[in-house]
Phi, psi and omega in degrees: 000325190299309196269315167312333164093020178289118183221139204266113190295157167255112170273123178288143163257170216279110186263011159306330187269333136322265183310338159276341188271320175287316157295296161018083162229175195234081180228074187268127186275200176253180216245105178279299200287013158001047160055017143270064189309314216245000186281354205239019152103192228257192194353062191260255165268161176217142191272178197195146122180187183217145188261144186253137178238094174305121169199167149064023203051035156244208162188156180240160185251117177253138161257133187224156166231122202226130148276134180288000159295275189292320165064048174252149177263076177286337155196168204216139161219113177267141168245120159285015183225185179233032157308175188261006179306298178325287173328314181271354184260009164277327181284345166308267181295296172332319190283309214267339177266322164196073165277353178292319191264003183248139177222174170345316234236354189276124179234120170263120205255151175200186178255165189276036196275148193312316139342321183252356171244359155241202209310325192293331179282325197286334191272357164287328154333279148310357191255307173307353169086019177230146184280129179251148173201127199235150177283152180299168169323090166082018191240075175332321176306305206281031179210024209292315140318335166322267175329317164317272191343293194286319197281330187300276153000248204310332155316314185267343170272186156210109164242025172317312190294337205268150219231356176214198200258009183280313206276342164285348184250007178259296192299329169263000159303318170260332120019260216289304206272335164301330206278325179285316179224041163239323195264097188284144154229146147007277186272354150291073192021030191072039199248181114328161183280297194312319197295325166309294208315321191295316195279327192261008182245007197223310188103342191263075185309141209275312214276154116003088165255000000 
């Protein structure tokens, strides 16, 4: 190689593929929520997962937890890395903003990615007083309002311009704070996500008709 003037690249390993191999467990829950997002009223169920935000040839990470009744984003966390730290300070933060509204009977649904099987989760989980529940294998559907989510979000944001990880997170930050009480849907009653929940937990429509 020496005399050719040949030179052999070193591929680093991947330590995502580490830390997933390290989290790795095989504590899968059942699928409680058998894609009855909207039958049991507001903080029934709740969604979970996480998303890759492409910019500058990196990615920032969000984590969300949204009920699905209500399509309210009830906590949130962005990351530059996919450590499980984000993640469990999402669940975290769900708690400490509204354990009041939440009771025994409250379920947290996700998909089976190595964050959500392992031990540190299931047991914040369990410590909180919430029910865990994961989609079968490889079934996007059974998570669909998420997936709905992240996807609406990435139509509507632009971090092309952005050039470090603050400036994707000042954009999903207002973002995220537009989508809870700006962004009327259809099917929320023409309201906002904050604004249905107030409507349907008070009785009193915010709007005009």
């Amino acid at each position: 190689m020496h005399k050719y003037n040949l030179i052999c690249p070193i591929r680093q390993a991947n330590p995502y593929r580490r830390m997933a191999a390290a989290l790795k467990t095989n504590n899968v829950a059942d699928n409680l929520v058998n894609r009855e997002f909207e039958e049991h009223g507001p903080r029934s169920i709740l969604l979970t997962d996480i998303t890759y935000i492409p910019y500058n040839g990196t990615f920032a990470y969000l984590s969300t937890i949204i009920d699905a009744f209500t399509k309210q984003v009830l906590s949130y966390a962005i990351s530059d890395n996919l450590k499980l730290d984000f993640v469990l300070l999402t669940v975290e933060q769900l708690i400490r903003n509204h354990r009041i509204s939440l009771d025994e009977e409250t379920i947290i649904h996700s998909d089976r990615g190595v964050h959500y099987t392992s031990y540190k989760f299931i047991e914040i989980v369990k410590d909180s007083n919430l029910r865990q529940s994961m989609s079968r294998r490889a079934n996007c559907w059974d998570n669909a309002p998420q997936e709905s989510f992240f996807g609406h979000m990435k139509d509507e944001i632009d971090v092309s311009n952005c050039t470090d990880f603050c400036e994707v997170k000042d954009i999903i930050d207002d973002w995220i704070d537009y989508y809870n009480n700006e962004r009327y849907q259809w099917d929320l009653a023409k309201l906002s996500p904050n604004e249905y929940y107030s409507y349907i937990t008070t009785g009193i429509y915010p709007l005009k008709k």
